[in-house]
Backbone of each chain as nested JSON, in Angstrom:
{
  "chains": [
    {"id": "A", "residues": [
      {"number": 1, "name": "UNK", "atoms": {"N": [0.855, -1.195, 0.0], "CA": [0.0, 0.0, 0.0], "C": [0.889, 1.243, 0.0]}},
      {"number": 2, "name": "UNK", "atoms": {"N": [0.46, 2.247, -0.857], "CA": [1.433, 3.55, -1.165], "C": [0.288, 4.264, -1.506]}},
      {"number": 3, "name": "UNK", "atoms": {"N": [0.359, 5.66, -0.7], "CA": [-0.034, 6.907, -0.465], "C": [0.294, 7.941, -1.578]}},
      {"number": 4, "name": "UNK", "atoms": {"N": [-0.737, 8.44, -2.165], "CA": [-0.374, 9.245, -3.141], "C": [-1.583, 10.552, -2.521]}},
      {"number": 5, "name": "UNK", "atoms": {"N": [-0.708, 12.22, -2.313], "CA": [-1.316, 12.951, -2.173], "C": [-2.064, 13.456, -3.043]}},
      {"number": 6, "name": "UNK", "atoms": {"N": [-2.963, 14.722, -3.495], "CA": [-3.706, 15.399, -4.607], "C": [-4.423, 16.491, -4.112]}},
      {"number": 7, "name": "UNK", "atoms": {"N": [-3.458, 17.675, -3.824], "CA": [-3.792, 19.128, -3.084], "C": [-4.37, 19.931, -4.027]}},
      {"number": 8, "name": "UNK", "atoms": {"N": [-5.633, 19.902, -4.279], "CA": [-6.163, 20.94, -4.999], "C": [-7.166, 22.229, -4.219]}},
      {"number": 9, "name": "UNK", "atoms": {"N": [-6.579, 23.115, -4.949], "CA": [-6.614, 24.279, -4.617], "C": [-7.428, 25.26, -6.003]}},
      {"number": 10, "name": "UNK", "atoms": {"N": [-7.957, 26.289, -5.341], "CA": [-8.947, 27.366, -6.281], "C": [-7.223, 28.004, -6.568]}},
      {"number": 11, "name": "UNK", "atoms": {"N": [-7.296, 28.436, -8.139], "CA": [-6.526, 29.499, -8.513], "C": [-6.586, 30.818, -8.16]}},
      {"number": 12, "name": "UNK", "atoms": {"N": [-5.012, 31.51, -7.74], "CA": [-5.398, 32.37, -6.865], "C": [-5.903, 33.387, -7.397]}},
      {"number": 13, "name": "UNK", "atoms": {"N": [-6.228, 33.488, -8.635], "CA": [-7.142, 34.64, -9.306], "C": [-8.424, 34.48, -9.014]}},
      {"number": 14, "name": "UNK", "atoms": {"N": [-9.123, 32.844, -8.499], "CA": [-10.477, 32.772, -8.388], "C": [-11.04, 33.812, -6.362]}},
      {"number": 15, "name": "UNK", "atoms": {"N": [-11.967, 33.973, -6.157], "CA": [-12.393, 34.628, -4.954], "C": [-12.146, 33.146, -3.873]}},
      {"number": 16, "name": "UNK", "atoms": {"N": [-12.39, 33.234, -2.931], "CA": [-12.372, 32.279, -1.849], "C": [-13.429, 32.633, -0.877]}},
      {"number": 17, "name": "UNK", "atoms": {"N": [-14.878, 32.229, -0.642], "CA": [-15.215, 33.04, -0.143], "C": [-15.244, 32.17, 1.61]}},
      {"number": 18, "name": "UNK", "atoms": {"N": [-14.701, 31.069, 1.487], "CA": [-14.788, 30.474, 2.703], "C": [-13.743, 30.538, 3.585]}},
      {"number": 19, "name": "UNK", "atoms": {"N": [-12.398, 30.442, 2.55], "CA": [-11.443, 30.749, 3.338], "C": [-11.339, 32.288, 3.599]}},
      {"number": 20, "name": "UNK", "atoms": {"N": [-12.079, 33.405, 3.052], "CA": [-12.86, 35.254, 3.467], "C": [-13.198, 35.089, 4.805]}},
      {"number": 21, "name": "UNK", "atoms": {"N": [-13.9, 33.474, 5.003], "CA": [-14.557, 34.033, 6.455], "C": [-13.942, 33.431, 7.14]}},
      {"number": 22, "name": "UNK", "atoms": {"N": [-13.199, 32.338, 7.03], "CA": [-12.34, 32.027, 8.613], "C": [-11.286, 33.544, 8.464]}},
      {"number": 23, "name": "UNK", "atoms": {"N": [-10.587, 34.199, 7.425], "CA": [-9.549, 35.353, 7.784], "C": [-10.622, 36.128, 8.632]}},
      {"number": 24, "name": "UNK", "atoms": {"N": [-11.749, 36.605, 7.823], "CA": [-12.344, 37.671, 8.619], "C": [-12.917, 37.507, 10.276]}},
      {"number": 25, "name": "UNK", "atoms": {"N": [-12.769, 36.246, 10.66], "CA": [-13.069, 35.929, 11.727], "C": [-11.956, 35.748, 12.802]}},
      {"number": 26, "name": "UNK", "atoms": {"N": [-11.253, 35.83, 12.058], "CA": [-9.902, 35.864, 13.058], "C": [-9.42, 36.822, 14.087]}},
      {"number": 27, "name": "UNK", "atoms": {"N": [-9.663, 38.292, 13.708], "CA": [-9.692, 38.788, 14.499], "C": [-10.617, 39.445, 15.713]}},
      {"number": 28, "name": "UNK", "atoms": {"N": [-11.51, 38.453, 15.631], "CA": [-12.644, 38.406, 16.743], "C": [-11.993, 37.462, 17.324]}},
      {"number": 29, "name": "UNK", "atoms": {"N": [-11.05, 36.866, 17.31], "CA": [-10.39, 35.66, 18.129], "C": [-8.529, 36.318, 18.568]}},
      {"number": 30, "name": "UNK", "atoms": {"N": [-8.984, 37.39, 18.508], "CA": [-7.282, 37.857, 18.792], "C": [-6.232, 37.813, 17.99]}},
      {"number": 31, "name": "UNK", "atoms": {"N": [-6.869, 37.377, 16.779], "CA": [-5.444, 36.983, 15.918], "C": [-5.414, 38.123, 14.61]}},
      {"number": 32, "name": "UNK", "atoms": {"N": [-4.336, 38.731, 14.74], "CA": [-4.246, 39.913, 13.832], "C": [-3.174, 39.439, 12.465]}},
      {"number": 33, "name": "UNK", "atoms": {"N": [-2.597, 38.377, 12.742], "CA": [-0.694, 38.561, 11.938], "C": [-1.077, 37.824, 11.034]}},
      {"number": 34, "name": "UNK", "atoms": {"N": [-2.659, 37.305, 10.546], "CA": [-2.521, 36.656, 9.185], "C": [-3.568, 37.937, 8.124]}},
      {"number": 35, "name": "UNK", "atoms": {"N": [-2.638, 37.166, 7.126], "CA": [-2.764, 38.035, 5.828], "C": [-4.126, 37.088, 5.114]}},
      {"number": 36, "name": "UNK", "atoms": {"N": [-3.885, 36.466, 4.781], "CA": [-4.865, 35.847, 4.061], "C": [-5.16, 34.047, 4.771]}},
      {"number": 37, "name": "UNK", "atoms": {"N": [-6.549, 33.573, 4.181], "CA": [-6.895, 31.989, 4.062], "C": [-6.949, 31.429, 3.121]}},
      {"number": 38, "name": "UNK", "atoms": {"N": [-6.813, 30.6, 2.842], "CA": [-7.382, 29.69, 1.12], "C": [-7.266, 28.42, 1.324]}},
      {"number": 39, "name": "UNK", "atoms": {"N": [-8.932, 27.995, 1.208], "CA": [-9.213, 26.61, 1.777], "C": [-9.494, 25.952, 0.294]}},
      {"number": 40, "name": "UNK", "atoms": {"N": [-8.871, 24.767, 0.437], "CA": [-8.871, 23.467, -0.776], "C": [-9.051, 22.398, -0.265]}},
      {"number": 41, "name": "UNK", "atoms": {"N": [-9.115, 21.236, -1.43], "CA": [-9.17, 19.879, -0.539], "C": [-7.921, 19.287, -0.433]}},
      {"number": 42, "name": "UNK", "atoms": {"N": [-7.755, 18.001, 0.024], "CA": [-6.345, 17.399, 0.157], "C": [-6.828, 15.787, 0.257]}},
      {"number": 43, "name": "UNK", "atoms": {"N": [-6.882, 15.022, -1.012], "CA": [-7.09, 13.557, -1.568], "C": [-6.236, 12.685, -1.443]}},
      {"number": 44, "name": "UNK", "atoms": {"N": [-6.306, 11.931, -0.404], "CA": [-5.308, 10.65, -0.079], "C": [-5.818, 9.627, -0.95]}},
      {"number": 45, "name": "UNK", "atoms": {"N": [-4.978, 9.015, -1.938], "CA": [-5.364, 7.904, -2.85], "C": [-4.357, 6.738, -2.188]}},
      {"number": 46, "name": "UNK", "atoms": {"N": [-4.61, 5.643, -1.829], "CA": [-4.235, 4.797, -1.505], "C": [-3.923, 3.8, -2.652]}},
      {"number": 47, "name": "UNK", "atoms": {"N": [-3.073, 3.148, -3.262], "CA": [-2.376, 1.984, -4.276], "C": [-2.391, 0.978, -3.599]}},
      {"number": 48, "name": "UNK", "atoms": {"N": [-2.752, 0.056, -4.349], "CA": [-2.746, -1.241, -4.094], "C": [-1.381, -1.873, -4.005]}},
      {"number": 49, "name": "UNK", "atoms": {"N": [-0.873, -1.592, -4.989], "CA": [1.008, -1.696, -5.057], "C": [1.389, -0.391, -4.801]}},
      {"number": 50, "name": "UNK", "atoms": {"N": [2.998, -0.282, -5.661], "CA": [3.316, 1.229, -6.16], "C": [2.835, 2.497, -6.114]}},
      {"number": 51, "name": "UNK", "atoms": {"N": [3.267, 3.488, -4.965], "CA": [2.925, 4.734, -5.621], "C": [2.557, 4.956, -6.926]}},
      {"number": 52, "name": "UNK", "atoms": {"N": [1.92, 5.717, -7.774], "CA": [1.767, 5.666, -9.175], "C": [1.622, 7.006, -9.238]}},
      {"number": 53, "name": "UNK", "atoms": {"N": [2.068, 7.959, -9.117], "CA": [2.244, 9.146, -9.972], "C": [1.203, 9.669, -10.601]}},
      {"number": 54, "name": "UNK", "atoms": {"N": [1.984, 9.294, -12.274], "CA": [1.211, 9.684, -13.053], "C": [-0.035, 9.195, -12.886]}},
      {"number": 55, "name": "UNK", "atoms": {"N": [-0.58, 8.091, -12.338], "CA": [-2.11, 7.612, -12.733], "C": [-2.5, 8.404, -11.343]}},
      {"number": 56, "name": "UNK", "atoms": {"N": [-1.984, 8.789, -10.538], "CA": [-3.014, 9.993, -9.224], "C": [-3.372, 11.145, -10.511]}},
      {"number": 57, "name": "UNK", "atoms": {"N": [-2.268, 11.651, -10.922], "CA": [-2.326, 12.464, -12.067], "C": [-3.375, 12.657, -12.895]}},
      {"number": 58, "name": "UNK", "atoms": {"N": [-3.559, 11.401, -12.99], "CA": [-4.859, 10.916, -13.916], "C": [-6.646, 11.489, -13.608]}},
      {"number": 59, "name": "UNK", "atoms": {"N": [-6.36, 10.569, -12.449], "CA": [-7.357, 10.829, -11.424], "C": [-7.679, 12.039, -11.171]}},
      {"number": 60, "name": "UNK", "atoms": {"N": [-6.909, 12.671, -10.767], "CA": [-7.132, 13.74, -10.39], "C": [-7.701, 15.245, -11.394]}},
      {"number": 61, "name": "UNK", "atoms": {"N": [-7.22, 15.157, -13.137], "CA": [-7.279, 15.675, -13.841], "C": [-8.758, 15.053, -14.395]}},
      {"number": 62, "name": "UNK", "atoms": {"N": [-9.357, 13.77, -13.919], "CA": [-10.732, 13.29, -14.722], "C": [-11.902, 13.356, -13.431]}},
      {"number": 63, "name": "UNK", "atoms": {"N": [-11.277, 13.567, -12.123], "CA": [-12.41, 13.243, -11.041], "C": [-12.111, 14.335, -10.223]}},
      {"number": 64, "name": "UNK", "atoms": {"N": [-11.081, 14.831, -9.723], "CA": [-10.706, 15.603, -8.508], "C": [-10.671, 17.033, -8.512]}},
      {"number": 65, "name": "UNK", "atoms": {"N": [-10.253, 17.611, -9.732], "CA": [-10.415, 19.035, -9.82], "C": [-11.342, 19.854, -11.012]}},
      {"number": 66, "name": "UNK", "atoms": {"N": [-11.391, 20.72, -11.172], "CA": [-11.908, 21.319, -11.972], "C": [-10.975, 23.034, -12.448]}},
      {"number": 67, "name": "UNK", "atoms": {"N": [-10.587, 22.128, -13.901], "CA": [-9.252, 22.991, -14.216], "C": [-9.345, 24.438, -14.773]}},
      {"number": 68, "name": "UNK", "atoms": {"N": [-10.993, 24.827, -14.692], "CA": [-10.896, 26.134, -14.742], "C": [-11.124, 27.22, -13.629]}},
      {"number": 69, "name": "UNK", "atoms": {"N": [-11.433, 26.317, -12.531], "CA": [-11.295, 27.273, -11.47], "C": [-10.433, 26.505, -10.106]}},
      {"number": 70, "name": "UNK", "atoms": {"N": [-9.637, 25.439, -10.468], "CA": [-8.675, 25.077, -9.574], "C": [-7.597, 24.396, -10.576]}},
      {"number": 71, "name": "UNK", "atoms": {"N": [-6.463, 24.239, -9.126], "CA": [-4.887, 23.75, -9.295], "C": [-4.665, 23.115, -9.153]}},
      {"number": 72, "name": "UNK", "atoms": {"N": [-4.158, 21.762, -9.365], "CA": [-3.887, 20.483, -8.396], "C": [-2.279, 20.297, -8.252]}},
      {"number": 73, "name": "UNK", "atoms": {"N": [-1.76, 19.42, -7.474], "CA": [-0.296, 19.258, -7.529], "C": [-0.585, 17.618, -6.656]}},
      {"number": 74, "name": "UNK", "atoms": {"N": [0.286, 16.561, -7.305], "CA": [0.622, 15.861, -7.122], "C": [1.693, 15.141, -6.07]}},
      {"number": 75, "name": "UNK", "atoms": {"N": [1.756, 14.482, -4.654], "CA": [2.891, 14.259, -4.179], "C": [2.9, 13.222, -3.527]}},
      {"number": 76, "name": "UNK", "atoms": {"N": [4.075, 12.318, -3.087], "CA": [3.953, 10.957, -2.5], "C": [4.41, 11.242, -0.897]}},
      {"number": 77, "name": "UNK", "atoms": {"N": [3.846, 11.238, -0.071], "CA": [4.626, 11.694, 1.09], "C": [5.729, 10.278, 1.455]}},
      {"number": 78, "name": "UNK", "atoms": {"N": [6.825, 10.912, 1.942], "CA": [7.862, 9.818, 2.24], "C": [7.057, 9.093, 3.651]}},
      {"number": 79, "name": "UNK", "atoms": {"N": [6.592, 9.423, 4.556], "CA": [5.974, 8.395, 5.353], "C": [4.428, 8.773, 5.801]}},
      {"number": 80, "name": "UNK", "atoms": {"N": [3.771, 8.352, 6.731], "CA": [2.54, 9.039, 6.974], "C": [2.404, 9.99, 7.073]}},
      {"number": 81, "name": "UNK", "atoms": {"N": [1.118, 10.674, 7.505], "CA": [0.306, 12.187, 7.432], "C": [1.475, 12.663, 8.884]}},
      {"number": 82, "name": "UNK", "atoms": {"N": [2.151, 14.059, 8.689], "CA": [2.866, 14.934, 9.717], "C": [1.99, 14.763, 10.489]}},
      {"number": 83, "name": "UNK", "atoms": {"N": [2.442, 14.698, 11.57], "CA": [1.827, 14.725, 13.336], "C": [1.333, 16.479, 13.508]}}
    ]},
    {"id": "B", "residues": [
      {"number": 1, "name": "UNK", "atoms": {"N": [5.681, 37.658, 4.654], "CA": [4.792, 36.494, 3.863], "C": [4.928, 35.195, 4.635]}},
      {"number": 2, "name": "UNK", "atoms": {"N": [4.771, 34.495, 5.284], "CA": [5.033, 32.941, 5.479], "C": [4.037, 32.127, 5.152]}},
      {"number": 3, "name": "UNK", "atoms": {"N": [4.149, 31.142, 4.776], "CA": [2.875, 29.864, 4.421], "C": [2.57, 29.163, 5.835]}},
      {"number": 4, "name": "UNK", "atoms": {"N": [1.716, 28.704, 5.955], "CA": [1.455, 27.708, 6.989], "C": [0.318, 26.342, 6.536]}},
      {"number": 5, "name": "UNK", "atoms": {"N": [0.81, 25.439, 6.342], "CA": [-0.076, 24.333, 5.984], "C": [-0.604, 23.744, 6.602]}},
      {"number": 6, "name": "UNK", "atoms": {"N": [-2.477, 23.753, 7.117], "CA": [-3.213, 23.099, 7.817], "C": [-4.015, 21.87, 6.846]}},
      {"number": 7, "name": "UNK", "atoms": {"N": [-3.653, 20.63, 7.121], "CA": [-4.117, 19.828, 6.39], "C": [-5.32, 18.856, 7.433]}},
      {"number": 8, "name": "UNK", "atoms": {"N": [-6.419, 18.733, 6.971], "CA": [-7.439, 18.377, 8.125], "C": [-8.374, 16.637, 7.334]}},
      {"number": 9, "name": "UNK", "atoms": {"N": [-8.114, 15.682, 7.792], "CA": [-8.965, 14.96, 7.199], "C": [-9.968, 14.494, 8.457]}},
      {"number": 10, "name": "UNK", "atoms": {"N": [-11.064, 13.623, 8.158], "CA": [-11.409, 12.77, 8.798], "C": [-10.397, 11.771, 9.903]}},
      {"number": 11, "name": "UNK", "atoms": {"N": [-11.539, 11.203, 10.745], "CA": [-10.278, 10.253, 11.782], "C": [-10.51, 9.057, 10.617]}},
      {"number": 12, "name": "UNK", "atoms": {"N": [-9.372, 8.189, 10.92], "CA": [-10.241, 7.04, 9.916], "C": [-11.324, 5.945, 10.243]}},
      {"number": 13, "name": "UNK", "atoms": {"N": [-11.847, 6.229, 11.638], "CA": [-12.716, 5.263, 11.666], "C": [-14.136, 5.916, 11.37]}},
      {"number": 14, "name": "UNK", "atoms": {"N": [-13.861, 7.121, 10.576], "CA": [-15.318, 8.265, 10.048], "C": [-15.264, 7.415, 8.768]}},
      {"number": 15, "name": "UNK", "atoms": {"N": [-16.673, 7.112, 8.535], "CA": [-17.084, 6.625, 6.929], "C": [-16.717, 8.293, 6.299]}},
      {"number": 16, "name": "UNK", "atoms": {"N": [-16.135, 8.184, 5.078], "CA": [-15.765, 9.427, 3.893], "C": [-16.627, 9.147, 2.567]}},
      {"number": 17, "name": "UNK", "atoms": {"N": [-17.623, 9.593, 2.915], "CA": [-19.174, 8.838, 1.563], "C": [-18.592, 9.621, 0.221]}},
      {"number": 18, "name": "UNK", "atoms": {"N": [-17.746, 10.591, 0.442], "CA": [-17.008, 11.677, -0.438], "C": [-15.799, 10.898, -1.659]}},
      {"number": 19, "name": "UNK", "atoms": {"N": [-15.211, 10.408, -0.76], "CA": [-13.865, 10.006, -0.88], "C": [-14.148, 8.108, -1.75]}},
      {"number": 20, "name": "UNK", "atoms": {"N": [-15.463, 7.648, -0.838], "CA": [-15.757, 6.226, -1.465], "C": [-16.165, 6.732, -2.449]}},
      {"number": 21, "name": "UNK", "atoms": {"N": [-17.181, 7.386, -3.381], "CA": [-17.599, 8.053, -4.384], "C": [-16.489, 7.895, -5.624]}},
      {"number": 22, "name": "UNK", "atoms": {"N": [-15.458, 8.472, -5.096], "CA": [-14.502, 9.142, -6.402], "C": [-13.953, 6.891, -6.238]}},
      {"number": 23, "name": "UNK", "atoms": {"N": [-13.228, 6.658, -5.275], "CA": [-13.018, 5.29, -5.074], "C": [-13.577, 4.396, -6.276]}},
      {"number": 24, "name": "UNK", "atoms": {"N": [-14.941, 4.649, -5.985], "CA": [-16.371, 3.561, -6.681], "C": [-16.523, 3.844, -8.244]}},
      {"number": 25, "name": "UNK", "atoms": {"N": [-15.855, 5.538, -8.553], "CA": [-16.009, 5.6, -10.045], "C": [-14.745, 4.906, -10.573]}},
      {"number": 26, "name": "UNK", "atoms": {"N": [-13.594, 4.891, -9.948], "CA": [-12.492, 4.809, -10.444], "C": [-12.36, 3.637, -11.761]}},
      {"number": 27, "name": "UNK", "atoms": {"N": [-13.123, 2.24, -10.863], "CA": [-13.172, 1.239, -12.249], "C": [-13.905, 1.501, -13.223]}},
      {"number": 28, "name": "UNK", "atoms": {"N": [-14.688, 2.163, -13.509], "CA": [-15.294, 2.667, -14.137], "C": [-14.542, 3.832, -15.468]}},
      {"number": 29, "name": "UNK", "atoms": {"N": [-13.353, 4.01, -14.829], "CA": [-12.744, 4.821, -16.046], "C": [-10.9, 3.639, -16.308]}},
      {"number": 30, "name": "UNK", "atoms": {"N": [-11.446, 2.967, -15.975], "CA": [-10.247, 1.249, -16.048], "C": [-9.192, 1.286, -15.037]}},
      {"number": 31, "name": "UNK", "atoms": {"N": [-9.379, 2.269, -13.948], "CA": [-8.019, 2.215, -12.761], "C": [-8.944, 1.496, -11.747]}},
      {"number": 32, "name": "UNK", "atoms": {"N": [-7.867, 0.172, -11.844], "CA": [-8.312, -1.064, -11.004], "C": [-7.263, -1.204, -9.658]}},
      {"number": 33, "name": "UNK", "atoms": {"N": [-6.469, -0.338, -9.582], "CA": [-4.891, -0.365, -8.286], "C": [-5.686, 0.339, -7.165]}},
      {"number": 34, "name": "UNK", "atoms": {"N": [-6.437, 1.512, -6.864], "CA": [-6.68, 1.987, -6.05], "C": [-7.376, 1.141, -4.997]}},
      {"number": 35, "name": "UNK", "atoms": {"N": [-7.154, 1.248, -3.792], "CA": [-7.5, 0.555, -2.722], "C": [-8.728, 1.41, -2.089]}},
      {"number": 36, "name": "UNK", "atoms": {"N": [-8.104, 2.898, -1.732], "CA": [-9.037, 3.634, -1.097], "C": [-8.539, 4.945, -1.435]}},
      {"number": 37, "name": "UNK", "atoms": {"N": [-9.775, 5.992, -1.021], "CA": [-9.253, 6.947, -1.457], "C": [-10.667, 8.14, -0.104]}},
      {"number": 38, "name": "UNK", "atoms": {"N": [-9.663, 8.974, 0.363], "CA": [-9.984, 9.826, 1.292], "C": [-9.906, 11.319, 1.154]}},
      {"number": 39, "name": "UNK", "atoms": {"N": [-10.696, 12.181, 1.091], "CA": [-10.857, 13.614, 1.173], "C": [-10.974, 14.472, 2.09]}},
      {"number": 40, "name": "UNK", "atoms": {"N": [-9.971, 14.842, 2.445], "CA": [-9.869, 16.477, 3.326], "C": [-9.997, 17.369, 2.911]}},
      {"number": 41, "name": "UNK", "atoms": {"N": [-9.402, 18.656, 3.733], "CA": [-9.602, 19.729, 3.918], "C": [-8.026, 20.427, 3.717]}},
      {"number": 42, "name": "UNK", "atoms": {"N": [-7.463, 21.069, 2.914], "CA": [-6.376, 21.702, 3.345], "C": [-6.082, 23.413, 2.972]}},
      {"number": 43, "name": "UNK", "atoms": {"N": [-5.399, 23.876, 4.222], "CA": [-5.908, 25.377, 4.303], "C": [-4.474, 25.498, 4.51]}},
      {"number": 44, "name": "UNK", "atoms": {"N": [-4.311, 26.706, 3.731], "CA": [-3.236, 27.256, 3.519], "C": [-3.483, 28.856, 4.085]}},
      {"number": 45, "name": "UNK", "atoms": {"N": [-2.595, 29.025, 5.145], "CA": [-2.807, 30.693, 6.091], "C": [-1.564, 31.028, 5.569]}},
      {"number": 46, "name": "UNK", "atoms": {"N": [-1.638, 32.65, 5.401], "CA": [-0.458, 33.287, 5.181], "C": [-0.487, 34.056, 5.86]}},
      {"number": 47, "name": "UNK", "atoms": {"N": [0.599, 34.015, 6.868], "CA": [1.133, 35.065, 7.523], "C": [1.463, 36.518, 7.653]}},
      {"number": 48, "name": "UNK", "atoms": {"N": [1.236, 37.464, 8.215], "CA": [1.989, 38.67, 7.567], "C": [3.623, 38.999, 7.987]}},
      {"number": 49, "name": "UNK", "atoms": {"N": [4.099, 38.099, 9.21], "CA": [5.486, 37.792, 9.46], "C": [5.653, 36.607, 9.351]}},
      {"number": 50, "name": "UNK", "atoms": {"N": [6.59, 36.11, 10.115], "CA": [7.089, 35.028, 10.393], "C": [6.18, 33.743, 10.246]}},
      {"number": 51, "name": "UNK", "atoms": {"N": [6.031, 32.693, 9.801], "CA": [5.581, 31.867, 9.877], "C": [4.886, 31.398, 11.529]}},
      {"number": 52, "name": "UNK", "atoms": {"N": [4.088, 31.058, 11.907], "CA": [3.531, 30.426, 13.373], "C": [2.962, 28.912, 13.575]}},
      {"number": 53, "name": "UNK", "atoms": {"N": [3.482, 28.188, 13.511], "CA": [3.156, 26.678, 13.712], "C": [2.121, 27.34, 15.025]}},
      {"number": 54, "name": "UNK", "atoms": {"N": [2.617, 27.546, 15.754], "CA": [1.888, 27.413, 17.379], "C": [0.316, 27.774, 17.378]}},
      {"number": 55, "name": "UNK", "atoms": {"N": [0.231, 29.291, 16.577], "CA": [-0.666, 30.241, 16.488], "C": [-1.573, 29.194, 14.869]}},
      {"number": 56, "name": "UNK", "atoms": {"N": [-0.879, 28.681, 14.037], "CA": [-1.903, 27.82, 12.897], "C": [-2.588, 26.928, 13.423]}},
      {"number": 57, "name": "UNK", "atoms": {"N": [-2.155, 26.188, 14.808], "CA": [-2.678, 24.951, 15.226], "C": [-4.069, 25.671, 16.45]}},
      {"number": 58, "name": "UNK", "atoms": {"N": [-3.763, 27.078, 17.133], "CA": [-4.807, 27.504, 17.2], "C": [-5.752, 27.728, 16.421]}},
      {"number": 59, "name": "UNK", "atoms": {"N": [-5.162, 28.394, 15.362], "CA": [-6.512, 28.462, 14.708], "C": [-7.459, 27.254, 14.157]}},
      {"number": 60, "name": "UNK", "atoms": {"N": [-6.666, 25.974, 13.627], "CA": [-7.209, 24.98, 13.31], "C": [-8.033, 24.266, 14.186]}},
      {"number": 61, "name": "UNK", "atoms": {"N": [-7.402, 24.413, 15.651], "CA": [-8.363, 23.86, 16.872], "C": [-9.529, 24.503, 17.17]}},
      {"number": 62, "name": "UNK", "atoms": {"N": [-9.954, 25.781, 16.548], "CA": [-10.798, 26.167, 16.983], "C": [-11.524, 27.0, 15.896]}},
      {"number": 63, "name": "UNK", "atoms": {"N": [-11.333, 26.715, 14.683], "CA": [-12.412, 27.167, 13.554], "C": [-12.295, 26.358, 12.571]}},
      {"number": 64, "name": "UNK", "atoms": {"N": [-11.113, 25.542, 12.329], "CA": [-10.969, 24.429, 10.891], "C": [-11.394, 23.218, 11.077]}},
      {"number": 65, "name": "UNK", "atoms": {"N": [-11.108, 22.658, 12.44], "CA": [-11.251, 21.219, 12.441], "C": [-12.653, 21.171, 13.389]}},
      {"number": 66, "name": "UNK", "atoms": {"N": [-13.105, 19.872, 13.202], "CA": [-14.232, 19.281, 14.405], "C": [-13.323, 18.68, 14.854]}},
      {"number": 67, "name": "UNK", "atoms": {"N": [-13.142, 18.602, 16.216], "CA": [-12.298, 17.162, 16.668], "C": [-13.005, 16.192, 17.312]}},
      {"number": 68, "name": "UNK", "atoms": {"N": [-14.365, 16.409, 17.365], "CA": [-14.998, 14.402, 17.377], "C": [-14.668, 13.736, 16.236]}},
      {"number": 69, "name": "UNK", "atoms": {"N": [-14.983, 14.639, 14.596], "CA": [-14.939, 13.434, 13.521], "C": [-13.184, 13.902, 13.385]}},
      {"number": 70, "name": "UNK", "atoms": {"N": [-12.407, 14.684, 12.93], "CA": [-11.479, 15.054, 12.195], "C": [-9.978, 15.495, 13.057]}},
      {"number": 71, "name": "UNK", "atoms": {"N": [-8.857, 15.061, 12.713], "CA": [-7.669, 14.974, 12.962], "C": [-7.087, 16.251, 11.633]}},
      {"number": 72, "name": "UNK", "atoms": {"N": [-6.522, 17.012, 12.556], "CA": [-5.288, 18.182, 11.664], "C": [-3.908, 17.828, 11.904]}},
      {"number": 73, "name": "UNK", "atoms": {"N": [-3.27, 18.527, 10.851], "CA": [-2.063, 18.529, 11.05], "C": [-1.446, 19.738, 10.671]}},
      {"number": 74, "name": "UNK", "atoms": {"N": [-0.291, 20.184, 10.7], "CA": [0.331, 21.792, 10.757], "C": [1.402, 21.275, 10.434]}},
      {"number": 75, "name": "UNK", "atoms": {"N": [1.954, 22.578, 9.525], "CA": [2.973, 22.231, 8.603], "C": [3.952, 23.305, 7.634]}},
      {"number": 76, "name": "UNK", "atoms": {"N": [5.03, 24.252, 7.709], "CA": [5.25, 24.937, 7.095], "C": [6.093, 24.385, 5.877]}},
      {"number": 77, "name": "UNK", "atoms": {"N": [5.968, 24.265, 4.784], "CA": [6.408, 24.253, 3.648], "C": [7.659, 24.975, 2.924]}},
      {"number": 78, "name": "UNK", "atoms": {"N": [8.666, 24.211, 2.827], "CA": [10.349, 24.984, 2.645], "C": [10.094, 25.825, 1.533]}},
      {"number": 79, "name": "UNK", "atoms": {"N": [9.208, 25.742, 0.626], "CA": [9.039, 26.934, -0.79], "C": [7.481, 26.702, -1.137]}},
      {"number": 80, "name": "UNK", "atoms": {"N": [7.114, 27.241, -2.118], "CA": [5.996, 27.47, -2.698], "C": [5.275, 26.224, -2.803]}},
      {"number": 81, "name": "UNK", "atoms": {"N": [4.372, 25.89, -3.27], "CA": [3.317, 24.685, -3.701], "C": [4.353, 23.87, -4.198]}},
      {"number": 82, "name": "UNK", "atoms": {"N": [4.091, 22.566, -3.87], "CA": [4.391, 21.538, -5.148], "C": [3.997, 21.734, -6.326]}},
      {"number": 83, "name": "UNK", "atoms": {"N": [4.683, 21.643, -7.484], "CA": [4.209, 21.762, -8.485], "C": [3.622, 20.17, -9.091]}}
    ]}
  ]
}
């Protein structure tokens, strides 16, 4: 079993209006020092064998994003999800 | 400028009706390797100084994540997006 990431994200020309309201809410919570939010998803594909790359690639370009108003990027993490 | 990477999925013992979906089409377009496949949340904060692990994991504890269903993680990133 091999972990293949698929971080897609709105292009930053598109509006965000969700990640608008966690920033704008922030400083009702004390927190002044961020500049901006931008919320996307993040697709753990699990392989049966082999990492596979290109075929997350795949996936991701026919099921996972939508390439006129998002980005995707591809990655294998070297071990599990950061603590 | 600093990045800060909040990546938020489900725990895994949460059914992901999201994530089985894309899973269930997959044979359907002839990718037969995938085992499983899971969908988060990932939020990218930008800083207006210094990067803040400490201050991202506040915020994630208390406006990004649920923590009955969902597990975060925090994360600053050595350069820009993966491409």
């Amino acid at each position: 079993m091999a972990r293949v990431v698929v971080d897609v994200m709105l292009k930053p020309e598109i509006l965000d209006p969700q990640g608008q309201a966690v920033a704008d809410a922030l400083p009702r919570l004390g927190i002044s020092e961020v500049a901006s939010v931008r919320i996307g998803r993040r697709v753990e594909i699990e392989f049966t064998g082999e990492a596979d790359l290109e075929r997350a690639r795949e996936i991701a370009d026919k099921l996972l994003a939508n390439p006129v108003i998002e980005d995707f990027a591809v990655s294998a993490p070297q071990e599990g999800p950061a603590a």
